[in-house]
C-alpha positions in Angstrom: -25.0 37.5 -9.2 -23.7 33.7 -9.0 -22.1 32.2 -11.5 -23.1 28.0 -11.2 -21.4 25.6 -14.0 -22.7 22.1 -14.6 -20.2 19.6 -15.5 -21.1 16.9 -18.2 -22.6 14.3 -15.8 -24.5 16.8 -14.3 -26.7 17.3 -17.7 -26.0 13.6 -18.9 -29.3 12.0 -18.2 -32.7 12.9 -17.8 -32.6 12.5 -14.1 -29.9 14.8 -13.6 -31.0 17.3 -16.0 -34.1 17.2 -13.6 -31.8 18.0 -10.7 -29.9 20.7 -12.5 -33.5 22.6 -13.2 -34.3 22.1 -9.5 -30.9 23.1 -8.2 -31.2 26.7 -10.4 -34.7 27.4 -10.2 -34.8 29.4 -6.9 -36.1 33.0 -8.4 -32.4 34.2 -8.1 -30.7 35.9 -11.1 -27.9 34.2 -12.2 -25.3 32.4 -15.5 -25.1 28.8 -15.4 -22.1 27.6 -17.7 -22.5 24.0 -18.8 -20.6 21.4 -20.4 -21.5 19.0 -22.8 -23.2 16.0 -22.2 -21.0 12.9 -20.5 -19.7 11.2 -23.5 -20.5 13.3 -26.6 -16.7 15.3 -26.0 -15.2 12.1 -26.1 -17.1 10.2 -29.2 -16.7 14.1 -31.1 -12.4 13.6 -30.6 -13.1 10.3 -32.1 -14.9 11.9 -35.1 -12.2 14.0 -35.2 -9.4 10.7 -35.3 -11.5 9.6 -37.9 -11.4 12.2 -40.1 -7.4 12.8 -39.2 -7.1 9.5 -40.6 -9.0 9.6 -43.6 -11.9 7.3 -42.5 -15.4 8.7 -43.5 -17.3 5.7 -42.8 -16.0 4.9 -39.5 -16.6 9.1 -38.8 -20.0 9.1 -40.4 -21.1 5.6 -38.1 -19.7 7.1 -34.8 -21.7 10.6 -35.4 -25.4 8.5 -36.4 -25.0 6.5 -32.6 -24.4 9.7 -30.9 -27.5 11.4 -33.2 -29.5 8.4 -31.6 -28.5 9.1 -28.3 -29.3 13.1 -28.6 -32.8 11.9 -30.2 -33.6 9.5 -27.7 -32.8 12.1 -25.0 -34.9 15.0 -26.6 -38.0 12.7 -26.8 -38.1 11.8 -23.1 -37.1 15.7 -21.9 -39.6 17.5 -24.3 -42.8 16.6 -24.3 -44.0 19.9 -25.6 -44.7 19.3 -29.8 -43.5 23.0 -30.4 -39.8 22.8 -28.3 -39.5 19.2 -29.4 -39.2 20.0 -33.3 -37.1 23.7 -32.3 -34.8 21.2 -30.5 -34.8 18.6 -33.4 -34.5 21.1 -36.1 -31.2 22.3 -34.2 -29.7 18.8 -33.2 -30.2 17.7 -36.9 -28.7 20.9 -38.4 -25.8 20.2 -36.1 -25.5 16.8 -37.0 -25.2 17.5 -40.8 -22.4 20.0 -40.2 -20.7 16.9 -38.8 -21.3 14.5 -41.7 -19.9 17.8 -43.8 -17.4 17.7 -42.2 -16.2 14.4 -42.5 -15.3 14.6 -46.5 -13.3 17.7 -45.5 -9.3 18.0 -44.6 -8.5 17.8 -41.1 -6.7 20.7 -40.0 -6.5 22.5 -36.3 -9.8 24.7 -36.7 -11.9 21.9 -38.2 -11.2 19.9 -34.9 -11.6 22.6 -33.1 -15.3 23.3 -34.6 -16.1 19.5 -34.4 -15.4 19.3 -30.2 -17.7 22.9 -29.9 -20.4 21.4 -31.1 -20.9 19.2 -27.6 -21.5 22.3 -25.5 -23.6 23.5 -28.1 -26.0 20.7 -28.1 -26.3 20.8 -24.4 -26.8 24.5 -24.4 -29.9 24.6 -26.4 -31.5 21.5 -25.3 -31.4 22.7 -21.6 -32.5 25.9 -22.7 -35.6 24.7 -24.5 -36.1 22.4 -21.2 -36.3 25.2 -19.3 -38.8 26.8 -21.2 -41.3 24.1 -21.3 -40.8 24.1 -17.4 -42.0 27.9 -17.1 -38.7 29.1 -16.1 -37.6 32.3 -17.4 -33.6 32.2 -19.0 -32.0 33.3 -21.9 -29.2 31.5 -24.2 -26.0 33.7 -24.3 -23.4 32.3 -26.7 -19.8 31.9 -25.4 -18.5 32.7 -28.5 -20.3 36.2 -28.6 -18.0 37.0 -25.5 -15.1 34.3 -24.8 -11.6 34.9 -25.9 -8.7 34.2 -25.5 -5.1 36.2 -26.5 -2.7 35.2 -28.6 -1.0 33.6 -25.0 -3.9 31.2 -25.0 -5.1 33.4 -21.8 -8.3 34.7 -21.1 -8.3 38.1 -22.5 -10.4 39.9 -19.4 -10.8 43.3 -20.7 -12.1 42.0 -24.0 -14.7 39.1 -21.7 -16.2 41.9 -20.2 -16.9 44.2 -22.6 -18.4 42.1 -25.2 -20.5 39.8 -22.0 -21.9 43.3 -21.3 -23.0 43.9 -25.0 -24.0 40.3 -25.2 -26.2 40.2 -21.9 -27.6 43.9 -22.8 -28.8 42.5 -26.7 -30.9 39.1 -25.7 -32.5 41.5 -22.6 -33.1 41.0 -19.3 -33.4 37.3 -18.2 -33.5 35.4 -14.6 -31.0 32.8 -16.0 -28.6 33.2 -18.5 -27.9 29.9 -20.2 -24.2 29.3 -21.9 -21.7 27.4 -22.8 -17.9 26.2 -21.0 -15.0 25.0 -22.5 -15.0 26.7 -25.9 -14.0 30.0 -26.8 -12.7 32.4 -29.6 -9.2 32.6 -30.5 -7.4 35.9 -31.3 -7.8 35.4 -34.7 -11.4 35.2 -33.7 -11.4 31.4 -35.0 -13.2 28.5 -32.3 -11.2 27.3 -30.0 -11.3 26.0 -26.5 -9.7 26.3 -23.2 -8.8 22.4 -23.1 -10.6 19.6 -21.5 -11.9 20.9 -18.1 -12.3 24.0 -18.9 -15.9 24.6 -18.6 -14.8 25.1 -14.7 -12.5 27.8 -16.3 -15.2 29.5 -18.3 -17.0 30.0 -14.9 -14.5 31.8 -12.8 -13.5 33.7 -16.1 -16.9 34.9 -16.0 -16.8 34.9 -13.0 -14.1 37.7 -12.5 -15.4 39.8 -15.5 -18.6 40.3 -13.4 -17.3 40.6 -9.9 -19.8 37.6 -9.3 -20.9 37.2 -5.8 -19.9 33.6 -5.8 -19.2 30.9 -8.3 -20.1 27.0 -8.1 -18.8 24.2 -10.0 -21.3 21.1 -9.9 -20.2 17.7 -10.4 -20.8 14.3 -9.2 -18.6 14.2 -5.7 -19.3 16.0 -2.6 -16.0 18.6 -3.6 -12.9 17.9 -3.3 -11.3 14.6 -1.6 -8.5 14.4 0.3 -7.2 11.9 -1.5 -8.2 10.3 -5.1 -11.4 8.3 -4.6 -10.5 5.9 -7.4 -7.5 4.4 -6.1 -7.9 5.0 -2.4 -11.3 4.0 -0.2 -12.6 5.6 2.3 -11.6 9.4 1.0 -13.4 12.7 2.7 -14.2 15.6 1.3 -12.7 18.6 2.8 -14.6 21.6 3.6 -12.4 24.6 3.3 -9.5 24.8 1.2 -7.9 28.2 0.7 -7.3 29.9 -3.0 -3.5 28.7 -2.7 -4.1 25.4 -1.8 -6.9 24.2 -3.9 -4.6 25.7 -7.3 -1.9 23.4 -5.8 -4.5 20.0 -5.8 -6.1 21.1 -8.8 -2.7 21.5 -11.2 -0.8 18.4 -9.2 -3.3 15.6 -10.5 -7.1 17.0 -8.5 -9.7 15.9 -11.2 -12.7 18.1 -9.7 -10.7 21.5 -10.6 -9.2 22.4 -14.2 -5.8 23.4 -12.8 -6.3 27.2 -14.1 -10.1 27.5 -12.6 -8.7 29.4 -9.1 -6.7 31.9 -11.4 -9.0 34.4 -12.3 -11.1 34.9 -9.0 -8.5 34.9 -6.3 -7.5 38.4 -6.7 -10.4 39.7 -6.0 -11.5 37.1 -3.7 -14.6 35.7 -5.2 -15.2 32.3 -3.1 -15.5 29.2 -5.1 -17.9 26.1 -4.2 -17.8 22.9 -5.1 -21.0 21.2 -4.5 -22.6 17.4 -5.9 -25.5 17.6 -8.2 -26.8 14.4 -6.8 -26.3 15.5 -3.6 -27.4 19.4 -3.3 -27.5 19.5 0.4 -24.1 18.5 1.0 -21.5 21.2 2.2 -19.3 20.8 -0.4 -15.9 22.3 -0.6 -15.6 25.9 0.0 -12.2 27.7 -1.6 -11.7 31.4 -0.4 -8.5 33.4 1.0 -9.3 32.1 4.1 -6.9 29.8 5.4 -7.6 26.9 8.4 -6.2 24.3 10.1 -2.2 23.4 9.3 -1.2 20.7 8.0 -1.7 18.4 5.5 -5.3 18.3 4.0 -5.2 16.6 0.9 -3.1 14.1 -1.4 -2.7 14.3 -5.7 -1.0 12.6 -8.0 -0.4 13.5 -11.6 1.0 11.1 -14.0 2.4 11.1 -17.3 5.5 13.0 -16.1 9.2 12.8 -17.5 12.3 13.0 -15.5 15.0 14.9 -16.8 19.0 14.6 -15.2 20.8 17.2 -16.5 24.7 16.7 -15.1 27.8 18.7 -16.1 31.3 19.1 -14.5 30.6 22.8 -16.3 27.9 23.0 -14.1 30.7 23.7 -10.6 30.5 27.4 -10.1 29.1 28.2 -13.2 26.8 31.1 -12.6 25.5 31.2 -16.3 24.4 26.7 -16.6 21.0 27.0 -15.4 20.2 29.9 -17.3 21.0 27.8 -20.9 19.1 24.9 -19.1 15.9 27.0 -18.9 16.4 29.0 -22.2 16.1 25.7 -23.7 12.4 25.1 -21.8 11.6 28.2 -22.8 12.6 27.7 -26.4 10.5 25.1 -26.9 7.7 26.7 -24.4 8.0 23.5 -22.1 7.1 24.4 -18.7 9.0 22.4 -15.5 6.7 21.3 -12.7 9.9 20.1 -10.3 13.6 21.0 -10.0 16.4 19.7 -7.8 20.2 20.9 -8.3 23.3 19.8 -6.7 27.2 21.2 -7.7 27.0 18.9 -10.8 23.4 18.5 -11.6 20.4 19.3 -12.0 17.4 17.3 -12.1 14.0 18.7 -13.1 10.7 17.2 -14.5 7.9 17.9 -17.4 4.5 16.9 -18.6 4.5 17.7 -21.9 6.6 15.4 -24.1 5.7 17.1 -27.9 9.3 19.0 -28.1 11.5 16.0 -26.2 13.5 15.2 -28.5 14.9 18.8 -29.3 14.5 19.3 -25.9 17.3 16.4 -25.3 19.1 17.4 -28.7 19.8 21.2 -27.5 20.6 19.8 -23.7 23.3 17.1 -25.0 25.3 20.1 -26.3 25.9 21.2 -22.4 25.7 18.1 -20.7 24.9 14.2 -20.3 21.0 13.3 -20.1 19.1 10.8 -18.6 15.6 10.3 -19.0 13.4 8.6 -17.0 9.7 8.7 -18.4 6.3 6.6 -16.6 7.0 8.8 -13.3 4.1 10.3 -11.5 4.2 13.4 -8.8 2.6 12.8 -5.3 1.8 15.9 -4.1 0.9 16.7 -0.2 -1.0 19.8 0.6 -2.1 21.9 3.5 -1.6 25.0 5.2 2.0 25.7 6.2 2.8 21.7 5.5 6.5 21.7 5.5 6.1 24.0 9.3 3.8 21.1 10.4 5.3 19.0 13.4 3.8 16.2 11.5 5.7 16.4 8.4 8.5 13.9 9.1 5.8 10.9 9.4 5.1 10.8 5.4 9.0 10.0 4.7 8.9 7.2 7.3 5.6 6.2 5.5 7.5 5.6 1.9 10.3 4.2 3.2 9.6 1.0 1.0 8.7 3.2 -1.8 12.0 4.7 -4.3 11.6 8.5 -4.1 13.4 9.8 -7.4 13.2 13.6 -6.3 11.6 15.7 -3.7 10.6 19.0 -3.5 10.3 20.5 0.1 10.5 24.1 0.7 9.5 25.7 -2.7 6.2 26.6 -1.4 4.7 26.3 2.3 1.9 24.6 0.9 3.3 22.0 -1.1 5.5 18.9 -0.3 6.4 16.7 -4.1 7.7 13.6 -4.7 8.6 11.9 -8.0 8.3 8.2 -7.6 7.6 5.4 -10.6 4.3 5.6 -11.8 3.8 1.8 -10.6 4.2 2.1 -6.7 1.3 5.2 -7.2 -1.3 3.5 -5.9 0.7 2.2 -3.4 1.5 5.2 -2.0 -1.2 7.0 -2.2 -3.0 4.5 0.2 0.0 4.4 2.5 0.0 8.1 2.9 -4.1 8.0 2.9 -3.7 5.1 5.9 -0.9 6.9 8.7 -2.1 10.7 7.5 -5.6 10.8 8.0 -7.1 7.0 9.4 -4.5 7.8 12.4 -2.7 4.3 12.4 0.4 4.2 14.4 3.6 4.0 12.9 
């Protein structure tokens, strides 16, 4: 069985809904995981802003546009009396949770509950859709299986167990309808596996059933070897291997939530990625297979904090790093680069909630220097830093202030920090002498 998830343009307009019927209706059993439709996540977090801040009316205006939008939709998609008024019945008993939930205090769960309710919408709707179409497929609620541990990881054992039970109580079906993204926590209260994480849901899935194969379906012809919004002329590459598409995807590669790879790579369950609007294209195919070496593809991720950590303490003192990452760990702050040298130690984040006792805990050791609007360029291929290649990318930046590079940590990876400003920059250069072939 395949596992096939929809992302929210994929199921945000009639036309595209049309497709997504087309692309699943091929008399083969399978689980189709969608998101919610393009937008409603966003204008939801608004509710939820609104209601964080105590504003009712602005909450209450936001959630009648988006009951317009979901009632405009349902009238052009069902034109069958009977699934039209099952589909309105559910959108408007949705919708009055919302307004509910607007005189209520805001707390962690009530978000939580509030965002769910996209995936929701989209669920039902597309399952009525089907219906009227003649196609035979079943709604299975995420959060009848979907959990994750007290870690915030997927609990696997648990998935499967209660997917089984879930699948065996609605019967036998030749599409099984359900929802990404959210999930039950271990207190068994809604929560979600953060934004992207409908492609996460699938390959979670995807590994609790030994799937044959699973797809994620967006709007791009897979994955680019370089960012298509700052950089023209971009390809999508065809074969990526398990290692090297987990690289792109957590170093800045919009297509993939950076987790997605995780769960199927062990048992080597291939992943597609294939264009809705474009179902004939080849897509990008990630397996254990490894090609060509070299680098194959560019990221960047921004919003990422520099941290220089320098003590004369530091000279042939086995124990420093070990209080340097105790503090991380404290605060449960993972580091995405590190450098050292006899005196310091340079290292960088993406999560600034706990930098100030981060700093506080690190002054105690050693003098800090912060440097925050940095962004990591990441290269990627097979066996990049054996590549004869390699040396042409720091002749490529040489206009371009490199904070910190990291070259040797994996085979597959070559990082550099650099200001967030001279990103774009960059990435063009590196898109222009690495893969247009102009002459240095």
């Amino acid at each position: 069985m395949k596992v096939l998830k929809f992302g929210g343009t994929s199921v945000g307009s009639i036309e595209n809904i049309c497709n997504v019927k087309n692309i699943i209706n091929d008399r083969e059993k399978k689980i189709v995981v969608l998101s919610a439709m393009s937008g409603t996540t966003n204008q939801l977090v608004a509710i939820t802003n609104n209601i964080a801040r105590k504003e009712p009316d602005e909450a209450i205006a936001k959630i009648n546009m988006l009951r317009e939008t979901y009632d405009v939709t349902i009238d052009k998609l069902l034109i069958n009396k009977g699934l039209n008024k099952e589909v309105k019945d559910y959108v408007s008993g949705v919708f009055s949770f919302l307004v509910s939930c607007t005189y209520k205090a805001f707390s962690k769960s009530l978000e939580n509950n509030i965002v769910a309710q996209g995936e929701l919408l989209s669920t039902f709707m597309f399952n009525c859709y089907l219906k009227q179409e003649g196609i035979n497929s079943t709604l299975l609620p995420a959060l009848n299986f979907m959990r994750i541990d007290k870690d915030k990881e997927p609990d696997i054992s648990y998935i499967k167990q209660h997917f089984d039970s879930a699948v065996s109580a609605v019967g036998n079906s030749e599409i099984y309808i359900t929802q990404g993204f959210i999930c039950l926590d271990d207190n068994d209260e809604v929560s979600n596996l953060q934004r992207g994480g409908s492609d996460y849901t699938a390959t979670i899935i995807g590994a609790a059933i030994k799937a044959e194969e699973v797809q994620i379906w967006t709007d791009i012809d897979g994955m680019h070897n370089n960012d298509p919004r700052y950089v023209e002329n971009t390809k999508p590459i065809s074969n990526l291997s398990f290692d090297e598409a987990a690289e792109l995807a957590y170093f800045g590669a919009k297509i993939l939530h950076p987790q997605t790879v995780t769960p199927i790579r062990a048992d080597n369950i291939p992943l597609r990625l294939k264009n809705t609007m474009n179902p004939d294209a080849h897509g990008t195919l990630i397996s254990n297979i490894t090609s060509e070496n070299g680098i194959k593809a560019i990221a960047a991720k921004d919003n990422i904090i520099a941290i220089k950590i320098k003590s004369a303490r530091m000279l042939q003192a086995h124990g420093f790093l070990k209080k340097v990452f105790e503090i991380f760990e404290t605060y449960k702050t993972s580091i995405d680069m590190i450098t050292t040298s006899e005196v310091a130690v340079s290292l960088t984040i993406d999560d600034d909630r706990n930098l100030d006792k981060i700093i506080e805990e690190l002054e105690k050791i050693a003098t800090i220097e912060v440097d925050k609007n940095q962004s990591i360029v990441c290269l990627v291929g097979h066996s990049v830093v054996n590549h004869d290649d390699t040396y042409k990318l720091f002749q490529i930046l040489q206009d371009v202030k490199i904070r910190m590079i990291s070259y040797g940590g994996s085979k597959n990876n070559i990082s550099l920090l650099i200001d967030t400003k001279d990103k774009i920059n960059s990435l063009q250069k590196l898109n222009d002498y690495l893969f247009e072939l102009v002459t240095l």
